[in-house]
Backbone as JSON Lines, residues from 0, in Angstrom:
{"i":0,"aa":"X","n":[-19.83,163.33,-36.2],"ca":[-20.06,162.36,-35.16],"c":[-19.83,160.97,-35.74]}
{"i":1,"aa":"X","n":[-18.88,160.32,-35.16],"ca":[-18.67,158.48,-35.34],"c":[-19.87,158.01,-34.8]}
{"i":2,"aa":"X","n":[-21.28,158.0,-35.1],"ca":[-22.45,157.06,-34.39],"c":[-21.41,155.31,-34.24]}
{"i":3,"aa":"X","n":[-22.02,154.35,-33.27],"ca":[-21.76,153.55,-33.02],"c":[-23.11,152.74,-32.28]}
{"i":4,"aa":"X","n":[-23.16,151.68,-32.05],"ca":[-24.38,151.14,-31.47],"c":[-23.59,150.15,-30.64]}
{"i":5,"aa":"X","n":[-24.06,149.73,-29.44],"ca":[-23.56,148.83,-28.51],"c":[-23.0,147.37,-29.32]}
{"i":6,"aa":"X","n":[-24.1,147.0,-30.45],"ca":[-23.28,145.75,-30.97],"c":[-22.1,145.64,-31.83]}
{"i":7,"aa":"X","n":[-21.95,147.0,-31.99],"ca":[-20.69,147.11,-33.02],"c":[-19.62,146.8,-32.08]}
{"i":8,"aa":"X","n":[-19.54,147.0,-30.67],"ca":[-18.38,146.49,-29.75],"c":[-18.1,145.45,-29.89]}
{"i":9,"aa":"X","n":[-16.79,145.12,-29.96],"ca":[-16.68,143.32,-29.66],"c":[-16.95,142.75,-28.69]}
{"i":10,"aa":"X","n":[-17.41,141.66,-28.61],"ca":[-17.98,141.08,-27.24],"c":[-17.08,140.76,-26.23]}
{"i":11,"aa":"X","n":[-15.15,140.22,-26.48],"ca":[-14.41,139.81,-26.09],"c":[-14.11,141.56,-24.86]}
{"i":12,"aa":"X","n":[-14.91,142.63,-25.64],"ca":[-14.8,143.94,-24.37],"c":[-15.37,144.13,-23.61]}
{"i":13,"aa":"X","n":[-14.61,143.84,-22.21],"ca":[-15.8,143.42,-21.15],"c":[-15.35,144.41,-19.73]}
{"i":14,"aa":"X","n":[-14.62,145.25,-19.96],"ca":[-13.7,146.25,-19.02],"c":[-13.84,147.47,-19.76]}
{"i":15,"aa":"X","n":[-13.97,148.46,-18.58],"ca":[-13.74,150.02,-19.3],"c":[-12.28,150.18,-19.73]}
{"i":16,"aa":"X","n":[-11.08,149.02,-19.41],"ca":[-9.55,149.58,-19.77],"c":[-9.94,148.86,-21.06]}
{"i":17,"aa":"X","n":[-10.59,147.95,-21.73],"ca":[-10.36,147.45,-23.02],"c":[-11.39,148.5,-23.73]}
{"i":18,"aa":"X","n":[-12.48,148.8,-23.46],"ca":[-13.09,149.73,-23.81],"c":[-12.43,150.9,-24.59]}
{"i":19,"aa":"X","n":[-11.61,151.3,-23.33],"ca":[-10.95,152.93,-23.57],"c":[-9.71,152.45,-24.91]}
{"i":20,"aa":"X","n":[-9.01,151.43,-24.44],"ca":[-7.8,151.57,-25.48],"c":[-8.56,150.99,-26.95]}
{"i":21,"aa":"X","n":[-10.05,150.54,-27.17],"ca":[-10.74,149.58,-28.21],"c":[-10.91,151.45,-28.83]}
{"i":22,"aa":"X","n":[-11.72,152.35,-28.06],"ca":[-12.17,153.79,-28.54],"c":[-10.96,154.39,-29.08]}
{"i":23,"aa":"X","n":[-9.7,154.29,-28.47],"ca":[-8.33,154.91,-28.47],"c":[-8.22,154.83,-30.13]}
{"i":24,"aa":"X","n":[-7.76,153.26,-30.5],"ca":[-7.55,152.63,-31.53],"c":[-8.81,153.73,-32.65]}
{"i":25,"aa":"X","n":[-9.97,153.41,-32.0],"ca":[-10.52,153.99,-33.89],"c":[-10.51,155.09,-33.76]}
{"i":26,"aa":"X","n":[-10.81,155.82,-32.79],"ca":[-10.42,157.38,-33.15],"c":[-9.29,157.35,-33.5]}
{"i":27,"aa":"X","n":[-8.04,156.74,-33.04],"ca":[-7.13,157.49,-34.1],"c":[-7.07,157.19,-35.82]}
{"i":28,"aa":"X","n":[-7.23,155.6,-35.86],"ca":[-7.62,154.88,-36.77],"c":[-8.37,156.09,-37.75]}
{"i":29,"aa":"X","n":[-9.32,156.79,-37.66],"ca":[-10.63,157.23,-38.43],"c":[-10.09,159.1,-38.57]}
{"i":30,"aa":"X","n":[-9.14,159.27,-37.9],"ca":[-8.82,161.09,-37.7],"c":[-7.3,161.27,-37.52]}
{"i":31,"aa":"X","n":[-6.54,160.17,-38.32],"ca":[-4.77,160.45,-38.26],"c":[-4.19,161.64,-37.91]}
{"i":32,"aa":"X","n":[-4.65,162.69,-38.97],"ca":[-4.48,164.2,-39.49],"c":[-5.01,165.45,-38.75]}
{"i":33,"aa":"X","n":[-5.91,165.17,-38.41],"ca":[-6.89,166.2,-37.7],"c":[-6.66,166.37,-36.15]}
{"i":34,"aa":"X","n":[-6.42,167.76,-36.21],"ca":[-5.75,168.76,-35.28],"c":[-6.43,169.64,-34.77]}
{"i":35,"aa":"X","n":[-6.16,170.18,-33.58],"ca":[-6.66,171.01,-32.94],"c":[-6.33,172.46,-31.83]}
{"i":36,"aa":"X","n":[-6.17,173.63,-32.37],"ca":[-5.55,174.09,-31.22],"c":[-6.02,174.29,-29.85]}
{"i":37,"aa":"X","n":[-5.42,173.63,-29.07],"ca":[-5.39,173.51,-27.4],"c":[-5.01,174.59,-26.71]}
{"i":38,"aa":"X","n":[-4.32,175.54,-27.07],"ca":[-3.91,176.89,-26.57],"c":[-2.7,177.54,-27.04]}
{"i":39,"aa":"X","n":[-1.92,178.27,-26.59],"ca":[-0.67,178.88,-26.91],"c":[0.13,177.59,-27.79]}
{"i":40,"aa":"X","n":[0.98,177.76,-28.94],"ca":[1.58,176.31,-29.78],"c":[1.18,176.45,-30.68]}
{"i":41,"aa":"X","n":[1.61,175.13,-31.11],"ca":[1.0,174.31,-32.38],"c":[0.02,173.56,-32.1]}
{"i":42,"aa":"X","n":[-1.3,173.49,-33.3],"ca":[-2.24,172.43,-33.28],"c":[-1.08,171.43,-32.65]}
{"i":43,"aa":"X","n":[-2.23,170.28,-32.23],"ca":[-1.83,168.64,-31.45],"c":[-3.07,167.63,-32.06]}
{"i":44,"aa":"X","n":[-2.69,166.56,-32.32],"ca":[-4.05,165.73,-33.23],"c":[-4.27,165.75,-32.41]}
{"i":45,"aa":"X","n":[-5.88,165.29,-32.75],"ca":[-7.13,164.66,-31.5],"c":[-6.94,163.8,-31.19]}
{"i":46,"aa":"X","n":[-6.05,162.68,-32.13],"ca":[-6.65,161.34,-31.2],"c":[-4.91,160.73,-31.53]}
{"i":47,"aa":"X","n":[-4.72,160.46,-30.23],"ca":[-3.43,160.05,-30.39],"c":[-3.19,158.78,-28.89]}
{"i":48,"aa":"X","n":[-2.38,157.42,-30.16],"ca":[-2.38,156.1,-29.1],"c":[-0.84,155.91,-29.38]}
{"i":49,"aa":"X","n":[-0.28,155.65,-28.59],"ca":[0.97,155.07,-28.51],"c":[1.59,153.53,-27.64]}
{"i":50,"aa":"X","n":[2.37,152.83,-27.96],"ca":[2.92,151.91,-27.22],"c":[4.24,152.18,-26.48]}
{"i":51,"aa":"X","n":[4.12,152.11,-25.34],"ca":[5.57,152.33,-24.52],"c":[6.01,151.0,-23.48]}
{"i":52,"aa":"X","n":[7.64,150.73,-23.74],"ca":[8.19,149.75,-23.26],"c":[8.62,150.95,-21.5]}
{"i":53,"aa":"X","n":[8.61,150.29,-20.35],"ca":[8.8,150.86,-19.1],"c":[9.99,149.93,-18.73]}
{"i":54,"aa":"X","n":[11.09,150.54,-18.98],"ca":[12.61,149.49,-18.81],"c":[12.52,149.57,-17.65]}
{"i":55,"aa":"X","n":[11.82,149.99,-16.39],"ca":[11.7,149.69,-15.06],"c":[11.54,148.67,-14.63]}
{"i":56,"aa":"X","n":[9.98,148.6,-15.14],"ca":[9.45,147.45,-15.08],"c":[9.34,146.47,-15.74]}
{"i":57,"aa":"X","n":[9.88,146.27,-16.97],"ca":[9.75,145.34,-18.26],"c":[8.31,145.07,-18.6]}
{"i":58,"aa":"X","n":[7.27,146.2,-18.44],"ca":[6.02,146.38,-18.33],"c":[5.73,146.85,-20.04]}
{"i":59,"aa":"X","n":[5.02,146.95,-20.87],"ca":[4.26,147.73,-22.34],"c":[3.19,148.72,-21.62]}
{"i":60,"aa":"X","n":[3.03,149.82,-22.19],"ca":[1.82,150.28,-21.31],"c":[1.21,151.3,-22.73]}
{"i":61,"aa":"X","n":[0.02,151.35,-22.62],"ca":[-0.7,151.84,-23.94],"c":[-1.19,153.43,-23.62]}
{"i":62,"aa":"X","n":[0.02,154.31,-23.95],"ca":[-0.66,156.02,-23.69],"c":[-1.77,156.12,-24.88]}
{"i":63,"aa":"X","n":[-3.19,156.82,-24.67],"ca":[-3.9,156.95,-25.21],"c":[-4.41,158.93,-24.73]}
{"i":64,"aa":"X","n":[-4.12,159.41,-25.9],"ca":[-4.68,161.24,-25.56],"c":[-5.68,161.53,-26.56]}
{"i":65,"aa":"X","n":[-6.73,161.83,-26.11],"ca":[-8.23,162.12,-26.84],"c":[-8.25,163.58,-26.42]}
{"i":66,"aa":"X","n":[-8.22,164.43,-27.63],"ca":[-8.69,165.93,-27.3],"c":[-10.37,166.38,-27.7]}
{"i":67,"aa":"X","n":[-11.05,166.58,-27.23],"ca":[-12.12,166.56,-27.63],"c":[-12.81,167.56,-26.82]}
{"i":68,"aa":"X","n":[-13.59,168.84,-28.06],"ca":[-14.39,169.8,-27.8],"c":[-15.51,169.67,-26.87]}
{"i":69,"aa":"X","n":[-16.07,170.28,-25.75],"ca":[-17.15,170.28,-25.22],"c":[-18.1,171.51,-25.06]}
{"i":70,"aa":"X","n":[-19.43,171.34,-25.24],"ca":[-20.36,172.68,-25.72],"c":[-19.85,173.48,-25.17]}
{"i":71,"aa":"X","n":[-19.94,175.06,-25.52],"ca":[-19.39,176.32,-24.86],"c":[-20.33,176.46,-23.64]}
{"i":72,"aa":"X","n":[-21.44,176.19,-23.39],"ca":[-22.16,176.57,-22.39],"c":[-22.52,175.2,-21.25]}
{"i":73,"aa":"X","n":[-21.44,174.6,-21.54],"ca":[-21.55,173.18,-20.44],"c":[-21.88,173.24,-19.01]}
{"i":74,"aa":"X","n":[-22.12,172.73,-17.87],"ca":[-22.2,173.12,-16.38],"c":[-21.19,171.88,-16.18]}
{"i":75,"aa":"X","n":[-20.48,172.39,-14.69],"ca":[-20.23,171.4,-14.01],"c":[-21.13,170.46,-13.08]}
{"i":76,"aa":"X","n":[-22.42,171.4,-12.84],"ca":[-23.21,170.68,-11.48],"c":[-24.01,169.95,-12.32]}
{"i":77,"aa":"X","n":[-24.52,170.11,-13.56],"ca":[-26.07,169.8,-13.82],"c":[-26.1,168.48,-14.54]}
{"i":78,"aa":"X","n":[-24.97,168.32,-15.15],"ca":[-25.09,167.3,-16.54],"c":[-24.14,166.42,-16.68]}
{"i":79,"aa":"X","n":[-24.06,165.46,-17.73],"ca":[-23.12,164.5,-17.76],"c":[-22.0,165.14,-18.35]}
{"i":80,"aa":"X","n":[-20.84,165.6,-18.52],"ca":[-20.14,166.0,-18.97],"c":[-19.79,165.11,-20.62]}
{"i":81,"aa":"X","n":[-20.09,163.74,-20.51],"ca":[-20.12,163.27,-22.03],"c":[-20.78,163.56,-23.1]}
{"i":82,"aa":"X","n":[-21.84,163.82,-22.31],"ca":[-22.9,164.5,-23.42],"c":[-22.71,165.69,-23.93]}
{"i":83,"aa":"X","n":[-21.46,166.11,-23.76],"ca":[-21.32,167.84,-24.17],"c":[-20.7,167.69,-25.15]}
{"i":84,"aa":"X","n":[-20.01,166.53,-25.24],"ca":[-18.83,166.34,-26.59],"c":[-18.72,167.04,-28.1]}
{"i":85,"aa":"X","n":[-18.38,167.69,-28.62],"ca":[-18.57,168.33,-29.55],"c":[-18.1,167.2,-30.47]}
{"i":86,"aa":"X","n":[-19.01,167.04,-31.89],"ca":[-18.1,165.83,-33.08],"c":[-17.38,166.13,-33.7]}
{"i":87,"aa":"X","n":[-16.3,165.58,-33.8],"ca":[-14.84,166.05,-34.58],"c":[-14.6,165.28,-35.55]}
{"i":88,"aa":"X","n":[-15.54,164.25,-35.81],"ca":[-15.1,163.27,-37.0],"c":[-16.69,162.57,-37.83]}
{"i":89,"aa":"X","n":[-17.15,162.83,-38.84],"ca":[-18.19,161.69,-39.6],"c":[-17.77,160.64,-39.95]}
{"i":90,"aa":"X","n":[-16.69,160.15,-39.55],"ca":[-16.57,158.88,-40.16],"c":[-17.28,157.93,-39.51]}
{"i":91,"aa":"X","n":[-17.09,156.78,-40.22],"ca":[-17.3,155.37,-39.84],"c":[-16.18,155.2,-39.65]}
{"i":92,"aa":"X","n":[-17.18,154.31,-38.19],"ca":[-15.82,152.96,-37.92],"c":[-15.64,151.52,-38.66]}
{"i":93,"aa":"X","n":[-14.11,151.62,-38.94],"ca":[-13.56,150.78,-39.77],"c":[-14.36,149.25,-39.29]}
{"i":94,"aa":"X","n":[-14.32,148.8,-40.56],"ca":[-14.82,147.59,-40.14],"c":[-13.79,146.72,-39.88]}
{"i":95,"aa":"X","n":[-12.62,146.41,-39.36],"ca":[-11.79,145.14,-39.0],"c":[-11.95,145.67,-37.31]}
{"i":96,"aa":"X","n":[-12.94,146.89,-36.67],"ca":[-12.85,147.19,-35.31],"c":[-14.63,146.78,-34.94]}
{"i":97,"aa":"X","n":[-15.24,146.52,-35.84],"ca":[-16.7,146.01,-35.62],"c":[-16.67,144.77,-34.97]}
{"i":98,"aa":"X","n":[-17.9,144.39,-33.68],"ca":[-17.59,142.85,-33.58],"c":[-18.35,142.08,-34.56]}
{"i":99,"aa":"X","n":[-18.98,142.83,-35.74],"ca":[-19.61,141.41,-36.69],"c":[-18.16,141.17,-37.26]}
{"i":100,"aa":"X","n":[-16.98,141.46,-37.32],"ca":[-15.87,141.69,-38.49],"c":[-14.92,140.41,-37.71]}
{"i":101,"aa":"X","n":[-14.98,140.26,-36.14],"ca":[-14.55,139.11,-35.33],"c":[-15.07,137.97,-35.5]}
């Protein structure tokens, strides 16, 4: 489990889209290597962020894919589904992603 505490966020994150791509960044940041099989295939890492140019639109857009285990005996009706998360990583988060490090 990456523990984290609300002040380790940077303060400048004030949206769940900066949120998600701020989480994107250290999970991959903290688990480069680490894989998982998803089904029929090859393992696929867990935490995977990418940058894409959209020559449509002359738009950047940030794909972010988080694979992540949830308890075997989860419900759909009863519970938060976040809380089932299984931990895939002990690391710490890097400190240049802390907001004391801003």
């Amino acid at each position: 489990m990456t523990a984290f505490t609300p002040s380790d966020i940077p303060t400048e994150i004030n949206t769940v889209e900066n949120l998600a791509i701020w989480v994107g960044l250290v999970l991959q940041k903290i688990n480069p290597d680490q894989t998982a099989l998803e089904g029929a295939g090859p393992a696929q890492k867990v935490a995977q962020l990418g940058l894409f140019q959209v020559e449509q639109t002359n738009q950047t857009r940030v794909i972010i894919r988080q694979s992540i285990e949830i308890q075997e005996d989860f419900t759909y009706d009863g519970g938060k589904l976040w809380q089932q998360a299984v931990p895939f990583s002990s690391s710490s988060i890097p400190a240049p992603f802390l907001a004391a490090a801003l």
